[in-house]
Backbone atoms as SQL, in Angstrom:
CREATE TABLE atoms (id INTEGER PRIMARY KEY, chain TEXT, resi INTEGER, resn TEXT, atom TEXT, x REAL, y REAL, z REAL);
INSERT INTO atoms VALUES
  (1, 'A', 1, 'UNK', 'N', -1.831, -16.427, 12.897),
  (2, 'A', 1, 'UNK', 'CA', -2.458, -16.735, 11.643),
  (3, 'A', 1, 'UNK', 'C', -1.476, -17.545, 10.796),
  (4, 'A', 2, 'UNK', 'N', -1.929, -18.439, 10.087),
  (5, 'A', 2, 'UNK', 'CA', -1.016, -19.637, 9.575),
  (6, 'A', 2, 'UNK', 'C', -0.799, -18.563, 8.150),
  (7, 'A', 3, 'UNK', 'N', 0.164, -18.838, 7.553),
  (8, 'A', 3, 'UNK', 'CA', 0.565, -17.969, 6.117),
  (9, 'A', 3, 'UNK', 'C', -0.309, -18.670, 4.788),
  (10, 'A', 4, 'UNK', 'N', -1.095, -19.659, 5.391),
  (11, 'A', 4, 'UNK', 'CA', -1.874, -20.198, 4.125),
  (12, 'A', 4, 'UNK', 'C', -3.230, -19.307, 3.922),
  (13, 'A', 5, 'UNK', 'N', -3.528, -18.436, 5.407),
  (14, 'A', 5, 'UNK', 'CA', -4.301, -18.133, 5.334),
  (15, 'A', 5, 'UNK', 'C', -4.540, -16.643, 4.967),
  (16, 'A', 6, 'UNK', 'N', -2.974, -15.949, 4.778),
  (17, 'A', 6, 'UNK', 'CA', -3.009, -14.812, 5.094),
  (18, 'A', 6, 'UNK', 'C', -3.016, -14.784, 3.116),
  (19, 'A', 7, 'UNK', 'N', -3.394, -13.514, 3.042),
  (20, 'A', 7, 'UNK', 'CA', -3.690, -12.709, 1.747),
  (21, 'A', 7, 'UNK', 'C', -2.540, -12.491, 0.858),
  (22, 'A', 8, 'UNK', 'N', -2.199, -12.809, 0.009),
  (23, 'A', 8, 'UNK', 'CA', -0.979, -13.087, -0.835),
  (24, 'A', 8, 'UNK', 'C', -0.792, -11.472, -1.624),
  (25, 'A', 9, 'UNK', 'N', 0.327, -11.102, -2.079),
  (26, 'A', 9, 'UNK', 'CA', 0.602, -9.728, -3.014),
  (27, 'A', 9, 'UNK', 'C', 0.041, -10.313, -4.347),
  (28, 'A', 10, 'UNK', 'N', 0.594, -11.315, -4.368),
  (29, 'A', 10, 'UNK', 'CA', -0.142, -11.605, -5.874),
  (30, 'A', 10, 'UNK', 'C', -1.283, -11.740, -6.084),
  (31, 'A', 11, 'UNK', 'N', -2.172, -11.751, -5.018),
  (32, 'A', 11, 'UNK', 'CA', -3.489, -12.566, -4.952),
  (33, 'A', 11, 'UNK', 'C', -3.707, -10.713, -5.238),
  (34, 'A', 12, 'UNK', 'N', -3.642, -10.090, -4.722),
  (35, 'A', 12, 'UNK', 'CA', -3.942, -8.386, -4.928),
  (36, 'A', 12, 'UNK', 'C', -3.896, -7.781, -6.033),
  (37, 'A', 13, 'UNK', 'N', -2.452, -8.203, -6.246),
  (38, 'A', 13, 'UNK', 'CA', -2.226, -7.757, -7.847),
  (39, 'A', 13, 'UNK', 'C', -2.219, -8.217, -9.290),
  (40, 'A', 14, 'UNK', 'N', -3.288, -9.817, -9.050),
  (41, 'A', 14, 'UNK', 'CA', -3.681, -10.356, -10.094),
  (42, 'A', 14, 'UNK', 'C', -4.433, -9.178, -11.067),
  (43, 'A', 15, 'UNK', 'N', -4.305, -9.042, -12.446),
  (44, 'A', 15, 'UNK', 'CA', -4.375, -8.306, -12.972),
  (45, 'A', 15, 'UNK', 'C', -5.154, -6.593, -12.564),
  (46, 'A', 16, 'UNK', 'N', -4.149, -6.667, -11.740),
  (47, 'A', 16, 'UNK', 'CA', -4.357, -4.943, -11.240),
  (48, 'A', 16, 'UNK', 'C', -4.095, -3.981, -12.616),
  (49, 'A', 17, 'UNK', 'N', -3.307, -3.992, -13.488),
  (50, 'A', 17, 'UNK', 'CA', -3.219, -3.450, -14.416),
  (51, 'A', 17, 'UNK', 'C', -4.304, -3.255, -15.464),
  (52, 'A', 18, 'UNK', 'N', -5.082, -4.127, -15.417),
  (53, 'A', 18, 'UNK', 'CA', -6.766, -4.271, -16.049),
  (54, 'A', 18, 'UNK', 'C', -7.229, -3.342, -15.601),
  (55, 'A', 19, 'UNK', 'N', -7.495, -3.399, -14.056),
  (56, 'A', 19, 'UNK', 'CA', -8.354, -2.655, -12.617),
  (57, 'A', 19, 'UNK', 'C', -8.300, -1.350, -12.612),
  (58, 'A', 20, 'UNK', 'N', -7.244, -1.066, -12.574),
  (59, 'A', 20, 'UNK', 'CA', -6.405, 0.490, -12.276),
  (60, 'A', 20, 'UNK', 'C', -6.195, 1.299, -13.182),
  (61, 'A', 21, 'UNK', 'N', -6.658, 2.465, -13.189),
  (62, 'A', 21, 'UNK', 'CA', -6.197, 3.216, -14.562),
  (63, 'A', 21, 'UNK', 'C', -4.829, 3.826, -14.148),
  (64, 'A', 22, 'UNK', 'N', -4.437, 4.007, -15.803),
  (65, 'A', 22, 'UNK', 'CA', -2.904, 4.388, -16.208),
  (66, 'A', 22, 'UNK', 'C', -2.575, 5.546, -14.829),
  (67, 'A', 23, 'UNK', 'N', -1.457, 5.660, -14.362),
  (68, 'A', 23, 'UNK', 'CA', -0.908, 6.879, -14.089),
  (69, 'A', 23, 'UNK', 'C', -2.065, 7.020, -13.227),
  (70, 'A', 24, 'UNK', 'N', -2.559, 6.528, -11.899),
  (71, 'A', 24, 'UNK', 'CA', -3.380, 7.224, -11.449),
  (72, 'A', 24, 'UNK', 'C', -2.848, 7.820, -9.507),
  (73, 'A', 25, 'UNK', 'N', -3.184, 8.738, -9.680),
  (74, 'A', 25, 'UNK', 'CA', -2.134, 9.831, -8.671),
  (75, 'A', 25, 'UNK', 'C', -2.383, 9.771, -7.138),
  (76, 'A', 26, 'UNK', 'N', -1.380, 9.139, -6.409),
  (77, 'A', 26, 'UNK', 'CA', -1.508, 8.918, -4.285),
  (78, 'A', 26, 'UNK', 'C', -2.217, 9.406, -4.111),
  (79, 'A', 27, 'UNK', 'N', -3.130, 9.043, -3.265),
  (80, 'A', 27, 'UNK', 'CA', -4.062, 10.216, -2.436),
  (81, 'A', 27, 'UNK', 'C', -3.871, 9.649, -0.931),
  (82, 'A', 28, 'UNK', 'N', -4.337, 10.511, -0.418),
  (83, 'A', 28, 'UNK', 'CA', -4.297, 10.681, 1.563),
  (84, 'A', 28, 'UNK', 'C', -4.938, 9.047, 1.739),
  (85, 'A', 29, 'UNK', 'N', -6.364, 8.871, 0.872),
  (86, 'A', 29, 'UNK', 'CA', -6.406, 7.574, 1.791),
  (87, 'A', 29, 'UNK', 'C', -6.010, 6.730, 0.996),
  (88, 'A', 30, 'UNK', 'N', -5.398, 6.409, -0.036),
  (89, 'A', 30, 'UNK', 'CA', -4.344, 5.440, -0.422),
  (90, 'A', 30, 'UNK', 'C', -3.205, 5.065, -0.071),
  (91, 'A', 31, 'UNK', 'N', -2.739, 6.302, 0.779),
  (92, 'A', 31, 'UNK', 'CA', -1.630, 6.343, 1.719),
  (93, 'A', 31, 'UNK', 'C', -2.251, 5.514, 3.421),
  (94, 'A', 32, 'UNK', 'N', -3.114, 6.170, 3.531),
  (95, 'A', 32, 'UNK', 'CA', -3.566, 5.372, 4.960),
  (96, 'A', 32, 'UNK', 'C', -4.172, 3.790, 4.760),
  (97, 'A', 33, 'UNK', 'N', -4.434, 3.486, 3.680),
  (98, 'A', 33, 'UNK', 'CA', -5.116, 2.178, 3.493),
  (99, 'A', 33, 'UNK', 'C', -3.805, 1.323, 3.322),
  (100, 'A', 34, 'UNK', 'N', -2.597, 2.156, 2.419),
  (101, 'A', 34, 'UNK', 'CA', -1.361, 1.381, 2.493),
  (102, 'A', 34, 'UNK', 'C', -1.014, 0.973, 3.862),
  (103, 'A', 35, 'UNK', 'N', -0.668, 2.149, 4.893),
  (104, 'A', 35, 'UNK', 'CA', 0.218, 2.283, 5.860),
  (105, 'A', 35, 'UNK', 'C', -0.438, 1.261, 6.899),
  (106, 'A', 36, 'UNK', 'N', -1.764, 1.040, 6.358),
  (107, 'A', 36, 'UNK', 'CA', -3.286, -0.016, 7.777),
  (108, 'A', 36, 'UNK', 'C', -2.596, -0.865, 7.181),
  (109, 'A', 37, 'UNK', 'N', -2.283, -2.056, 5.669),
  (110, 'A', 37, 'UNK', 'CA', -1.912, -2.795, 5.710),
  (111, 'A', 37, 'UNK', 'C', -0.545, -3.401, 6.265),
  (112, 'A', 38, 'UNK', 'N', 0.393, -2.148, 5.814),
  (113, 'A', 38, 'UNK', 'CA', 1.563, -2.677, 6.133),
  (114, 'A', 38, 'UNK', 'C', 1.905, -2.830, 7.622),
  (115, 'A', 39, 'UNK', 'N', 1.163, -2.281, 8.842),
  (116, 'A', 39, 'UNK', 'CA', 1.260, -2.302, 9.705),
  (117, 'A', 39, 'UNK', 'C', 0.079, -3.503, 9.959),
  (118, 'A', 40, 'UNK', 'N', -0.698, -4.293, 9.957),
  (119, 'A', 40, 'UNK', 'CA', -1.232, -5.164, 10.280),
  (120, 'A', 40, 'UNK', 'C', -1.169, -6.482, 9.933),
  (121, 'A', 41, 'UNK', 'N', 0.059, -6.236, 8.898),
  (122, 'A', 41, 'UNK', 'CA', 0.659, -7.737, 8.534),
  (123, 'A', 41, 'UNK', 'C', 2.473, -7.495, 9.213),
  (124, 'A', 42, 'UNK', 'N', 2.179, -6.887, 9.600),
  (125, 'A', 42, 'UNK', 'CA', 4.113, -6.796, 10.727),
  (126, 'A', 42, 'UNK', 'C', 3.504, -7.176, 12.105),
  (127, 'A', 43, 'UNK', 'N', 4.272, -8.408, 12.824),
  (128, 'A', 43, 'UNK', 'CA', 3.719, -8.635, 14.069),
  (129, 'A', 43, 'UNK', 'C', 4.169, -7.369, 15.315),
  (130, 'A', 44, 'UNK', 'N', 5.438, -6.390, 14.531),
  (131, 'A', 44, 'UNK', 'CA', 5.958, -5.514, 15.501),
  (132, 'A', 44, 'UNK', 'C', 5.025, -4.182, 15.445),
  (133, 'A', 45, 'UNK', 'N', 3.831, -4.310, 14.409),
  (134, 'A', 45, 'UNK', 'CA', 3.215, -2.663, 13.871),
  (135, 'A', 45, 'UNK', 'C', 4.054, -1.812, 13.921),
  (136, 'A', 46, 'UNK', 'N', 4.640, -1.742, 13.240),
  (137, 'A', 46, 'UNK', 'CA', 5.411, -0.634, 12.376),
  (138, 'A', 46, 'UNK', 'C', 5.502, -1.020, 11.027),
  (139, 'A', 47, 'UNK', 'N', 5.807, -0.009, 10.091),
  (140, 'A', 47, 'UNK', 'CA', 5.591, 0.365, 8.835),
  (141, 'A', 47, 'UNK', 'C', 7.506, -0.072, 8.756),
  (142, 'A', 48, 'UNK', 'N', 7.919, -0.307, 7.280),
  (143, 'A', 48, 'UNK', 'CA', 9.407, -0.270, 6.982),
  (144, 'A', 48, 'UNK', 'C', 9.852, 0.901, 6.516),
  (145, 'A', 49, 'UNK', 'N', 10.771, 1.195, 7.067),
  (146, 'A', 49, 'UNK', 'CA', 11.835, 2.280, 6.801),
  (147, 'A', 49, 'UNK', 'C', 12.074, 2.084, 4.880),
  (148, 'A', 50, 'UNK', 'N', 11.453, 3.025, 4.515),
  (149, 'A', 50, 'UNK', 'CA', 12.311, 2.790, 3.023),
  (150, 'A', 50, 'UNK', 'C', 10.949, 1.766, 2.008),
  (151, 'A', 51, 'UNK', 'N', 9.919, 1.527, 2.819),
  (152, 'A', 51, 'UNK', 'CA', 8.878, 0.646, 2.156),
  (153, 'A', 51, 'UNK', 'C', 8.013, 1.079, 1.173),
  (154, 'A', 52, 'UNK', 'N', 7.126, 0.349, 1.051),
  (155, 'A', 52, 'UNK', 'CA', 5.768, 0.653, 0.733),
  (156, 'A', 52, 'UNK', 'C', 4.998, 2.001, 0.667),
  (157, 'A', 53, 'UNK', 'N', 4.418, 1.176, 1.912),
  (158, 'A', 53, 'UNK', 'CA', 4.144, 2.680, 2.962),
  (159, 'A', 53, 'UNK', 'C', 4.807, 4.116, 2.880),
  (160, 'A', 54, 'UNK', 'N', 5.932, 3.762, 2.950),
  (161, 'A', 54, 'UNK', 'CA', 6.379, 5.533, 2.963),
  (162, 'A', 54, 'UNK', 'C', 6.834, 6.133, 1.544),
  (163, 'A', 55, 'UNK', 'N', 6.170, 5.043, 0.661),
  (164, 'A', 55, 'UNK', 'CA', 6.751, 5.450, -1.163),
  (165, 'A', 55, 'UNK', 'C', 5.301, 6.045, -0.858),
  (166, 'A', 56, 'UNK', 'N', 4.246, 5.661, -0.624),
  (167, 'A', 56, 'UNK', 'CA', 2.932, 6.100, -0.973),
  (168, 'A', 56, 'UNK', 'C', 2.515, 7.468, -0.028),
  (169, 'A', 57, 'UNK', 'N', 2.774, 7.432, 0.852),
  (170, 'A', 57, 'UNK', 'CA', 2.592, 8.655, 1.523),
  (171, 'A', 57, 'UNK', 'C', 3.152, 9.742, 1.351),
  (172, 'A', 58, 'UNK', 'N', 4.520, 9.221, 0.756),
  (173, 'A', 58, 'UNK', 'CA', 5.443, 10.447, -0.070),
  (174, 'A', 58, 'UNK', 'C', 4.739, 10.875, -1.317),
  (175, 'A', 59, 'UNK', 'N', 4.483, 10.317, -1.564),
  (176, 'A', 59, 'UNK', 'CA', 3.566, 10.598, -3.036),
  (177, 'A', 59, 'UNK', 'C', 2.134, 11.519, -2.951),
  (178, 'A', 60, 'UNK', 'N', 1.772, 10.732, -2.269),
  (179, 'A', 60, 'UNK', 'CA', 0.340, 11.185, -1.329),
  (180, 'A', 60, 'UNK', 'C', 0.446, 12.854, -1.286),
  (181, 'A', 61, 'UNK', 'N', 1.600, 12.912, -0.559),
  (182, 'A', 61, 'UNK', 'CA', 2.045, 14.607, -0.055),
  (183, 'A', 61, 'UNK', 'C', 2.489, 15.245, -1.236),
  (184, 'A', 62, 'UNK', 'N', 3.089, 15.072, -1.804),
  (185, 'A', 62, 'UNK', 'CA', 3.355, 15.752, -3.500),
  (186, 'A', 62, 'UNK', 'C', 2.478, 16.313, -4.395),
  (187, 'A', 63, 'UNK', 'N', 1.878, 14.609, -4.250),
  (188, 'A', 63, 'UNK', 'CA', 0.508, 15.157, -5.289),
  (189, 'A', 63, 'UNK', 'C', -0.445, 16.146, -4.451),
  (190, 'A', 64, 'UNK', 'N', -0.895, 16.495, -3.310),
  (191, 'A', 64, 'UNK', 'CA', -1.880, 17.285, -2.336),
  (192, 'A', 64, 'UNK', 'C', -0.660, 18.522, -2.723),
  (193, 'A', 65, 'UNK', 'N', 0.383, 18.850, -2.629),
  (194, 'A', 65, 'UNK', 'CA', 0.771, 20.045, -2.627),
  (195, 'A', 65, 'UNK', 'C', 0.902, 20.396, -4.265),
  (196, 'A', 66, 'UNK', 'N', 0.523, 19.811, -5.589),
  (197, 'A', 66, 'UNK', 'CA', 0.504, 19.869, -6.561),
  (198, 'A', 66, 'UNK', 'C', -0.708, 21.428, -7.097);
């Protein structure tokens, strides 16, 4: 896939702050919808050590044991 074609962060997070309410708390499939992206834009599928992905799933699990 050429990078002109692929889906930009900014293009996502054009006013996400409008979109999204304040403070709103990980959940299980916000964690899996993260972890589908970050693994389907890595040509190796894997997630990064220290990323995205594993800020949100950490969170994910916090807030469920809350």
């Amino acid at each position: 896939m050429r990078d002109q074609d692929k889906t930009k962060l900014a293009d996502v997070l054009n006013d996400a702050r409008a979109k999204l309410p304040a403070d709103k708390a990980a959940t299980h499939e916000d964690a899996e919808g993260v972890v589908g992206a970050e693994l389907t834009n890595n040509p190796n599928l894997t997630t990064y050590p220290g990323g995205v992905a594993e800020a949100v799933v950490a969170a994910a699990r916090l807030n469920q044991e809350i």
